[in-house]
TILUMMI-57235 format. One record per residue (C-alpha): residue in one letter; y negated, x negated, z negated. Coordinates in steps of 0.1 Angstrom, whole numbers, plus 5000, padded with zeros to 4 digits. Layout:
BEGIN
AYXZ
...
//
This chain:
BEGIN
X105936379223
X104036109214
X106635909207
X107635939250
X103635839252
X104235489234
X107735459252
X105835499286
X103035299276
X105234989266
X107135039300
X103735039313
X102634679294
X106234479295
X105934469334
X103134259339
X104134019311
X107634029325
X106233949363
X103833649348
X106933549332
X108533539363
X106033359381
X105433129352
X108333019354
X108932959389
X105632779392
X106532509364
X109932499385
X108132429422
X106232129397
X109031989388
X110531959424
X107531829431
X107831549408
X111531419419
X110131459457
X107231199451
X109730999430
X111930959461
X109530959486
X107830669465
X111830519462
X112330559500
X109830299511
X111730069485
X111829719493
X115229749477
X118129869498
X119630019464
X116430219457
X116530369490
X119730439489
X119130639458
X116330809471
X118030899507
X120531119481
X117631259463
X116031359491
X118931499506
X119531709472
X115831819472
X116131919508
X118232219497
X115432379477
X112532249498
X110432529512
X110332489557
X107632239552
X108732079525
X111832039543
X110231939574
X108531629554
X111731529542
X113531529574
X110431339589
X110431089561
X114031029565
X114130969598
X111230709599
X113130519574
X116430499596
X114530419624
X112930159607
X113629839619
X113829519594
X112429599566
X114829449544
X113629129563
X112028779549
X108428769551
X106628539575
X104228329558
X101128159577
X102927829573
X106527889596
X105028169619
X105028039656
X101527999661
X102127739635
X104727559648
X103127309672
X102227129638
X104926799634
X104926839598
X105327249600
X109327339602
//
């Protein structure tokens, strides 16, 4: 009989330590999604075309085990980047902007 007692009784114990495995575990794997999604959102306002490029397929990878919100950032993040309008443009320095260009020696 009391060998039924410590049979229940480690029943009783291995399912918490089994749950806070469980949620252990998926708590270190939501932190590590975390991390690749600030990498790519960090990437996806790349000067680089490359980089965003890269990050655009990260995203769209991460998108898959994004939560609704998570997802809903992404999709908004993507989207302001396509709509984005020269970004891989030259800067305009003080010198050759327009308001500039009434100066003879300013080209």
């Amino acid at each position: 009989m009391a060998g039924l007692f410590a049979i229940g009784a480690a029943a009783v114990a291995f399912y918490p330590a089994y749950r806070s495995t469980l949620i252990a575990r998926e708590n270190a794997a939501r932190e590590q999604w975390w991390k690749r999604a600030e990498w790519a959102l960090g990437q996806a306002g790349s000067d680089n075309q490359t980089d965003r490029e890269v990050a655009n397929d990260a995203l769209v990878a991460l998108f898959d085990e994004a939560t609704e919100t998570e997802g809903k950032m992404i999709y908004r993040t993507m989207q302001n980047l396509q709509d984005a309008s020269g970004v891989d443009s030259e800067p305009v320095s003080a010198e050759t902007s327009s308001r500039w260009r009434w100066l003879p020696w300013v080209k």
